[in-house]
C-alpha positions as CSV (number, residue, x, y, z in Angstrom):
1,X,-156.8,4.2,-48.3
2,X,-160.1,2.8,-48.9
3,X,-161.1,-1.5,-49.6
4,X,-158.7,-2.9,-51.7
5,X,-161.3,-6.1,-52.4
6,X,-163.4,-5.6,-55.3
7,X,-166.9,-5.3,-54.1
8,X,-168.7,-7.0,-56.8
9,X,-166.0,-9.9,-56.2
10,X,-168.5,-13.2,-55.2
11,X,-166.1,-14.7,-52.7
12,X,-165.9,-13.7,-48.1
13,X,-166.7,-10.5,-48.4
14,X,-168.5,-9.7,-52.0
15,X,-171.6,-7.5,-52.2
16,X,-173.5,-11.0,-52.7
17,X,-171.8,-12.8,-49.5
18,X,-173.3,-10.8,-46.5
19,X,-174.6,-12.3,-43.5
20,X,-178.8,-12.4,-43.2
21,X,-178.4,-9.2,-40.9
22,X,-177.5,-6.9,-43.5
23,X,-179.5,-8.2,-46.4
24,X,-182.7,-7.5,-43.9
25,X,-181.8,-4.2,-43.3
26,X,-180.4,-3.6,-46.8
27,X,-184.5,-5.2,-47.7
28,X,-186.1,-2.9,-45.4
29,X,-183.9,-0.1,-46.6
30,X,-185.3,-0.6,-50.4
31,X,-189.2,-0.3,-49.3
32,X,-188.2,2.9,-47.4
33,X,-186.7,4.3,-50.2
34,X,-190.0,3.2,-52.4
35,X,-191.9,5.2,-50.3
36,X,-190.4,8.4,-51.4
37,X,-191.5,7.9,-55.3
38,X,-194.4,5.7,-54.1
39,X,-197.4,8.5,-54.2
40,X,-196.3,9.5,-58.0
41,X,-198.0,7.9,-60.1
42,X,-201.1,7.8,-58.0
43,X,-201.3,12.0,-57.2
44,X,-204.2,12.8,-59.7
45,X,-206.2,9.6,-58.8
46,X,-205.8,10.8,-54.9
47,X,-206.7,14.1,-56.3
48,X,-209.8,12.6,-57.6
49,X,-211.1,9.9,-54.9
50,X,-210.5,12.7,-52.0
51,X,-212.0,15.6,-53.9
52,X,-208.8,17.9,-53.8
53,X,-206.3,20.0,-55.7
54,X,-203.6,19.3,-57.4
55,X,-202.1,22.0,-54.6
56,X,-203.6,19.9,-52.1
57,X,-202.5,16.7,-52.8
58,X,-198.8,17.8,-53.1
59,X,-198.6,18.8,-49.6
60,X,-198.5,14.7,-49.2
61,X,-194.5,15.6,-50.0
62,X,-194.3,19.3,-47.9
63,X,-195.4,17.2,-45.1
64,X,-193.2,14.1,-45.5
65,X,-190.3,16.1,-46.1
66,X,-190.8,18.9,-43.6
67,X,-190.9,16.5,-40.9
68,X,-188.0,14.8,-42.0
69,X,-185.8,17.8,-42.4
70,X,-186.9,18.7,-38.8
71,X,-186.0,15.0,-37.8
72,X,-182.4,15.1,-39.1
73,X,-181.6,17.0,-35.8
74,X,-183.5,14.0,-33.9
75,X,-181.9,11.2,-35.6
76,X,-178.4,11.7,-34.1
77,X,-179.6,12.2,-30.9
78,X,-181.9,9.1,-30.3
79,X,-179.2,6.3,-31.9
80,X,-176.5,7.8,-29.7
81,X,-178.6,6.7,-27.1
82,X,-180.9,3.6,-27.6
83,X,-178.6,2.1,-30.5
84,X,-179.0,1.2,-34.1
85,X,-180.9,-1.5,-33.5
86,X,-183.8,0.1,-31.7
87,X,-183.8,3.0,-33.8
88,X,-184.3,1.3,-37.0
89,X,-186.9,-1.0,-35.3
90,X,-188.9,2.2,-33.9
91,X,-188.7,3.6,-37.5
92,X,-190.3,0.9,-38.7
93,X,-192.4,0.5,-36.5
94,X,-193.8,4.1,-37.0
95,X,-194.2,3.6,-40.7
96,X,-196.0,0.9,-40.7
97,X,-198.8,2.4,-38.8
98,X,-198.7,5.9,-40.5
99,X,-198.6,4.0,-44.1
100,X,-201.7,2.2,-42.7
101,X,-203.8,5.2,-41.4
102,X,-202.7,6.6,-45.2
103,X,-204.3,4.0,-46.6
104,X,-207.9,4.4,-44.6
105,X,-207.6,8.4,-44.9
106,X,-211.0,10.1,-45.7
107,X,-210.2,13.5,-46.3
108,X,-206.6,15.0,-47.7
109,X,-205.9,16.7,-44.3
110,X,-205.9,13.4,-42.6
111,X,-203.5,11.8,-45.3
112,X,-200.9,14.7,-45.2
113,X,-200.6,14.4,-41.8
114,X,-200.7,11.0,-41.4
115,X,-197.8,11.3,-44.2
116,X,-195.6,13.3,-41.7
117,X,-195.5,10.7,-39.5
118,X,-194.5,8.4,-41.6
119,X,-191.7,11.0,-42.6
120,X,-190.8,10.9,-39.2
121,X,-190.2,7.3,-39.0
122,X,-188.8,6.9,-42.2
123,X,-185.6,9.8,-41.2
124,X,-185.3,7.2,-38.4
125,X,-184.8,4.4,-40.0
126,X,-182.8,5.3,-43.1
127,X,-180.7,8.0,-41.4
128,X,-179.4,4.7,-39.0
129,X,-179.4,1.7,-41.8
130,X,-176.3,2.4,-43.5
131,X,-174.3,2.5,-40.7
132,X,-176.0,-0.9,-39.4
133,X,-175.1,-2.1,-42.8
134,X,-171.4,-0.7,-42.7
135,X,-171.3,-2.5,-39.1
136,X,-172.4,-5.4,-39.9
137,X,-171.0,-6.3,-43.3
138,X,-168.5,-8.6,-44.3
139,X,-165.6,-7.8,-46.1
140,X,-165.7,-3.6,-45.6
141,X,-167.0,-0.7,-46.6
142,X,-167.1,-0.6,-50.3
143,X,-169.4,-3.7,-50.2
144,X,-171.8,-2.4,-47.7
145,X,-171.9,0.9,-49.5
146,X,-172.7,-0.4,-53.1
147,X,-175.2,-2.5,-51.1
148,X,-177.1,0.4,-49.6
149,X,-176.8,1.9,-53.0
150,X,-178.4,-0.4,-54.6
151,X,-181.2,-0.5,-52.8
152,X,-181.5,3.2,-52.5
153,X,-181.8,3.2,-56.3
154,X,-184.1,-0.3,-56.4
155,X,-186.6,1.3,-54.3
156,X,-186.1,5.0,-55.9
157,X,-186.8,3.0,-59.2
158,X,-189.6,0.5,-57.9
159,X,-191.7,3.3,-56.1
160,X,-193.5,4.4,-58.9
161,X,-193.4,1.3,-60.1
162,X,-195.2,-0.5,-57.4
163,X,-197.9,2.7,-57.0
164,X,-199.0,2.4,-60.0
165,X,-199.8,-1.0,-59.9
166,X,-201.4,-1.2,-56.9
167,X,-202.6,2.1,-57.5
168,X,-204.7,1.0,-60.5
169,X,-206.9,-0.7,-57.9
170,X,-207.3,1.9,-56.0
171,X,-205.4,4.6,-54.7
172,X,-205.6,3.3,-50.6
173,X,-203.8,-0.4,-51.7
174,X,-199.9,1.3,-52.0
175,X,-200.1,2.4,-48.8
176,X,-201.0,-0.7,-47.2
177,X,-198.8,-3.2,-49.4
178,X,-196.3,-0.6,-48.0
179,X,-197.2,-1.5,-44.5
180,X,-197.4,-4.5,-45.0
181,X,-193.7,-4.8,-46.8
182,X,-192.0,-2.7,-43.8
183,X,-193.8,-5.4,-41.2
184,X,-192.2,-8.1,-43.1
185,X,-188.7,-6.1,-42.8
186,X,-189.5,-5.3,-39.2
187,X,-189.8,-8.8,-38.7
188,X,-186.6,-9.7,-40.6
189,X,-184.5,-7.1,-38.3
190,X,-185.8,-8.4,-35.2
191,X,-185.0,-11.8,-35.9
192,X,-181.6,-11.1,-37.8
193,X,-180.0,-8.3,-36.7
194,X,-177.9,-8.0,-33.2
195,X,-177.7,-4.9,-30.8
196,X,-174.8,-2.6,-32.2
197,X,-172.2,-1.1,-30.2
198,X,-173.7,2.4,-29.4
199,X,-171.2,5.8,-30.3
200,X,-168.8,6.3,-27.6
201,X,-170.0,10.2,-28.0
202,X,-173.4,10.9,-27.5
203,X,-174.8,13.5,-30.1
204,X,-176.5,16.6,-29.0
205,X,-179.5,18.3,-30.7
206,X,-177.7,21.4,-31.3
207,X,-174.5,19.8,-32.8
208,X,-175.3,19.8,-36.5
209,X,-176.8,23.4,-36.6
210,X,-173.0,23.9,-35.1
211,X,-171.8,22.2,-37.4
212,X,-173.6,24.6,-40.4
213,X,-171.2,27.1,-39.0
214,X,-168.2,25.6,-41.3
215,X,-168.1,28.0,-44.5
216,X,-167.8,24.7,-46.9
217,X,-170.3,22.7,-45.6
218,X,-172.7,25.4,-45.0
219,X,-171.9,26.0,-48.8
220,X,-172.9,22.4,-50.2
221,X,-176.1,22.9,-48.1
222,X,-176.5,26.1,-50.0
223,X,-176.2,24.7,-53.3
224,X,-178.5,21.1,-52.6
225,X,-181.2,23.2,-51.0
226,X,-181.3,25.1,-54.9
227,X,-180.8,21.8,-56.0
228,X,-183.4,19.6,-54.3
229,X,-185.9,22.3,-55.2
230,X,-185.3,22.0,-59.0
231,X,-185.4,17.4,-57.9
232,X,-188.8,17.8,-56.1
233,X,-190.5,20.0,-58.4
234,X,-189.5,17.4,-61.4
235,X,-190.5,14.7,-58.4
236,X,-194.1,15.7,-57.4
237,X,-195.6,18.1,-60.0
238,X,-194.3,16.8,-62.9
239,X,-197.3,14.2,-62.7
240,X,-199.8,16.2,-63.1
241,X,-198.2,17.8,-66.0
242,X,-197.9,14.1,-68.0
243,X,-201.4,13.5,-67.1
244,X,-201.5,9.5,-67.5
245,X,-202.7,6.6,-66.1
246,X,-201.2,5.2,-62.9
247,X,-199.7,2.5,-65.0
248,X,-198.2,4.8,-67.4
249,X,-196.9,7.4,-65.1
250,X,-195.3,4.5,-63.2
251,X,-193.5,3.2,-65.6
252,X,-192.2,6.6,-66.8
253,X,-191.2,7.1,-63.2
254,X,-189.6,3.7,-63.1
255,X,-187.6,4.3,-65.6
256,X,-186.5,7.8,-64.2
257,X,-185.8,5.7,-61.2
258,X,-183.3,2.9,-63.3
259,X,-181.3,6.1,-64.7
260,X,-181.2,7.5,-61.3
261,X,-179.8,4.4,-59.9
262,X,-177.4,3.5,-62.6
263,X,-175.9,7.4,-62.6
264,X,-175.3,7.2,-59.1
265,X,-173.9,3.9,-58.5
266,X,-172.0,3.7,-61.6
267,X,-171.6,6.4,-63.6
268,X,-170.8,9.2,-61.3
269,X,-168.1,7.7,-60.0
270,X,-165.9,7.1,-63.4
271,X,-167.0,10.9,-64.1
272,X,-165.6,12.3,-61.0
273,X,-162.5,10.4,-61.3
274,X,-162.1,11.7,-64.6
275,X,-162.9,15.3,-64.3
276,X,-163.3,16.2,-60.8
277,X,-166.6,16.5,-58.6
278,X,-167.0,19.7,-58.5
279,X,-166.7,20.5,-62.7
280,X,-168.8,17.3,-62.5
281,X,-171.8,18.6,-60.2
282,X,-172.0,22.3,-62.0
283,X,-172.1,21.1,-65.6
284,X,-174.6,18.8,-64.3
285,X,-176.7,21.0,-62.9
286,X,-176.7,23.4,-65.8
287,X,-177.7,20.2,-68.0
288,X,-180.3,19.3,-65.5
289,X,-181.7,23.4,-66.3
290,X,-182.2,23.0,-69.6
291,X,-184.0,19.4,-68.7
292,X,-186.6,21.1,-66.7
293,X,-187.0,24.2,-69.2
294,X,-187.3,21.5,-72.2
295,X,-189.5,19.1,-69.8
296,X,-192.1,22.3,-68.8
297,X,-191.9,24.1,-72.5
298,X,-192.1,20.9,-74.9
299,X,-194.8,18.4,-76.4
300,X,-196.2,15.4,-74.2
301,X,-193.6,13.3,-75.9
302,X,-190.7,16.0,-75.0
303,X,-191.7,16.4,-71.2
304,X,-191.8,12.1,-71.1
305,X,-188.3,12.0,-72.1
306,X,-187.3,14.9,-70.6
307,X,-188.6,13.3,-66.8
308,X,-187.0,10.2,-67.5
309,X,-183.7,11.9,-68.4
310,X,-183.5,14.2,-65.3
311,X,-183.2,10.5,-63.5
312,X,-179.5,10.6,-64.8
313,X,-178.4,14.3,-64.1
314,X,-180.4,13.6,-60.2
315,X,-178.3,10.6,-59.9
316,X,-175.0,12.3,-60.6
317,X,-175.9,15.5,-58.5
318,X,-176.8,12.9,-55.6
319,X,-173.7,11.4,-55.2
320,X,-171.5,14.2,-56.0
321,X,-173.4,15.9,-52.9
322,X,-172.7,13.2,-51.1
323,X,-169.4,13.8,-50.8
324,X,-169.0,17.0,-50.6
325,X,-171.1,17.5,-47.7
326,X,-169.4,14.4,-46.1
327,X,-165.8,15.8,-47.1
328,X,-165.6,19.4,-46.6
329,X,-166.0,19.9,-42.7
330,X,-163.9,18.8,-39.7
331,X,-167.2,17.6,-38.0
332,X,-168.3,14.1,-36.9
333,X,-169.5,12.8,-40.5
334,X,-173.2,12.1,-39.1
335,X,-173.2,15.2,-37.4
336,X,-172.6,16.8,-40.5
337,X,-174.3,15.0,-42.9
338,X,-177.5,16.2,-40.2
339,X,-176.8,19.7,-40.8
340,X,-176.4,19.5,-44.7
341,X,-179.6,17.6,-44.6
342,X,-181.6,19.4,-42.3
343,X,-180.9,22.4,-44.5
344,X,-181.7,20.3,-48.4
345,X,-185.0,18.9,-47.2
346,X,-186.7,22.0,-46.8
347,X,-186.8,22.5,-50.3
348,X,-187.9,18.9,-51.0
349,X,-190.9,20.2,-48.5
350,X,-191.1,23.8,-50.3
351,X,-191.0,22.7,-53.8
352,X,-194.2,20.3,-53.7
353,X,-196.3,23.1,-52.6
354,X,-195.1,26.1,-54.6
355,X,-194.9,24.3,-57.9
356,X,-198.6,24.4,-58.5
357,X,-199.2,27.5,-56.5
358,X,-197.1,29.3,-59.1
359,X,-199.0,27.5,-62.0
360,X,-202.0,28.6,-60.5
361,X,-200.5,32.5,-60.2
362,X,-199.4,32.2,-63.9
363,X,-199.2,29.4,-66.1
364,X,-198.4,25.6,-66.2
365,X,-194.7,26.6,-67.7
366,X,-193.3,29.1,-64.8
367,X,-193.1,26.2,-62.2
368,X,-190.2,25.0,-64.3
369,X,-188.7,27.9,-65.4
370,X,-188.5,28.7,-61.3
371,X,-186.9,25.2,-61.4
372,X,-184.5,25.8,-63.7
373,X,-183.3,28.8,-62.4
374,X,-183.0,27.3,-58.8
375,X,-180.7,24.3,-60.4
376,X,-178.7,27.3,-62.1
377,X,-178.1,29.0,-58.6
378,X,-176.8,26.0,-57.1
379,X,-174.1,25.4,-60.0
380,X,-173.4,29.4,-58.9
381,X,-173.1,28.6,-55.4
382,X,-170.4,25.9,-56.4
383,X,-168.7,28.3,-58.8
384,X,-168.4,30.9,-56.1
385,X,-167.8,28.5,-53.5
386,X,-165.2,26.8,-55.4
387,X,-162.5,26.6,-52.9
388,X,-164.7,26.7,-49.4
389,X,-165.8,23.1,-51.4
390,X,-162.6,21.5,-52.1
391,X,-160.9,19.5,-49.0
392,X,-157.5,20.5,-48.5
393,X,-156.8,21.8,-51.7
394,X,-157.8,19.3,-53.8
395,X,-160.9,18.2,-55.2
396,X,-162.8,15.4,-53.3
397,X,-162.4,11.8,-54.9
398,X,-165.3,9.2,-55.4
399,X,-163.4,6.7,-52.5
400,X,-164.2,9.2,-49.5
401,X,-168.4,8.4,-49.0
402,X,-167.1,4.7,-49.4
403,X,-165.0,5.1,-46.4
404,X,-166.7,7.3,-44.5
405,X,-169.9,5.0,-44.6
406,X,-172.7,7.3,-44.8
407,X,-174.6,8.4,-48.1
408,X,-176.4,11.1,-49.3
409,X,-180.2,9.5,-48.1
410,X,-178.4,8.4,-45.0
411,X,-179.0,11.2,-42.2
């Protein structure tokens, strides 16, 4: 049913024989994903060189991530249209200039909105590159998927990384090595990557809100909007709760990012064939609760650990969503991976800001107890919703996001 090849296999075909067209997109595709975790270890030092909250300086995630669950009902709608290519070019294109303007802000109004349009063309670009890479690799799917992977959990894992270190400087210089790297992959698509075929359907705005209207994918939307809520809280206030240096919050986030990465790609996978992905997903979200209660309730040295080990239970959760989302409903599977994530990224946007308005309403614990509980209501969501999540009677196996070509980052 799916690639009979091994993917890691070296010869025509292996994850390390692609032509230059994918490995520029599947480059570009890693800085995008850097610029997620990017701002982490740098939040209190913005805090500090632009005179704002903690509050404040949060909404730099509200507004990335509002704008790009608003743009999951865009992204559809302009590829159909213009193509791949264009679309990942205009992405880029936008992110280079709104990283720039980051990077010369002056006040934190002008960097969260600058932020939001660098949301904007982030959604374009990484809601298109995996099925540029899918089209354009050699030697099928399960290649081009462990590829995108890859880099989804490289630049997850190198974000932090890469803030801090620039970040130590000063706060401005990540945003404009970020610029700088997306130019450089702008560059590399433009010269390496060829027009692809456009979708002989062309999608409307309206088409993944319709699709919401199927019980089990409106479900799995249910339960990663819980979910992402418990991810972003860990994700953008947990820094202020370790209170470290850039370099020491970067590396703490790096390795989050390595757990993430190998969870996902490898780990996952051999769990769900072994137990099933929805007994998979729920005991890892109830793990993931008692993370977040240790991580907000322990020592310094607890809530450390605790960060870096909610990596692997994210990891997990993310690819086990994946397929759900991508399994359950009849619909197109970029039409419905657009609902399902125009519905999960509003918590990645409400999380950011509530987090440390509820510390500032009670204390510096409650934000993770609210996080805990929100992880625990999505494991209910796929307890109730059992059967509304399974895919005709049976429960969904690791090959189908390989074969359908779209991930959980990728619309």
């Amino acid at each position: 049913m799916g690639d009979t090849k091994d993917p890691f296999d070296a010869g025509a075909g292996g994850i390390l024989r692609q032509p230059k067209a994918v490995w520029a997109t599947a480059g570009a595709a890693v800085v995008a994903f850097m610029g997620i975790g990017l701002v982490d270890p740098i939040l209190p030092s913005i805090a500090s060189g632009l005179d704002a909250t903690a509050g404040q300086v949060s909404l730099l995630f509200t507004s990335y991530f509002l704008i790009t669950a608003i743009a999951m009902l865009i992204t559809g709608f302009v590829s159909s249209r213009v193509g791949g290519r264009r679309t990942l070019l205009l992405g880029l294109a936008l992110v280079v200039v709104f990283a720039a303007l980051s990077g010369t802000s002056n006040s934190v109004g002008e960097l969260v909105g600058f932020r939001a349009g660098w949301g904007f063309g982030n959604a374009l670009f990484v809601s298109t590159a995996l099925a540029v890479i899918v089209g354009a690799a050699a030697g099928g799917s399960a290649a081009a998927i462990l590829l995108y992977e890859s880099a989804l959990g490289l630049g997850m894992a190198c974000g932090p990384l890469v803030g801090a270190l620039l970040g130590d400087a000063s706060w401005r210089y990540p945003f404009f090595g970020t610029a700088f790297l997306m130019a450089i992959g702008f560059l590399c698509i433009t010269a390496f990557l060829k027009e692809q075929p456009k979708p002989a359907t062309k999608t409307s705005l309206l088409d993944p809100i319709k699709a919401l209207g199927h019980g089990g994918l409106a479900s799995a939307a249910v339960s990663a909007f819980f979910y992402n809520y418990t991810f972003f809280t860990v994700l953008a206030f947990t820094p202020f709760v370790l209170d470290m240096t850039p370099y020491k919050s970067g590396a703490v986030f790096f390795a989050w990012g390595v757990l993430l990465a190998v969870f996902s790609v490898i780990v996952a996978p051999r769990m769900q064939a072994r137990f099933g992905s929805l007994k998979v997903l729920g005991g890892s979200l109830v793990l993931l609760a008692i993370d977040v209660l240790v991580l907000g309730y322990g020592n310094h040295t607890a809530a450390i650990v605790c960060t870096i080990l909610s990596g692997a239970f994210i990891g997990v959760n993310n690819t086990v969503y994946t397929e759900l989302a991508l399994g359950v409903s009849d619909a197109p599977r970029p039409v419905a991976s657009a609902g399902y994530n125009f519905v999960r990224w509003f918590a990645a946007a409400a999380a950011p800001y509530f987090a440390p308005k509820i510390e500032e309403w009670s204390n510096i614990h409650i934000p993770f107890v609210v996080a805990a509980v929100t992880a625990v209501l999505g494991a209910l969501v796929v307890v109730v919703r059992r059967h509304a999540l399974t895919h005709d009677a049976e429960e969904l196996e690791p090959k189908h996001a390989a074969e359908d070509g779209v991930t959980v980052f990728a619309n």
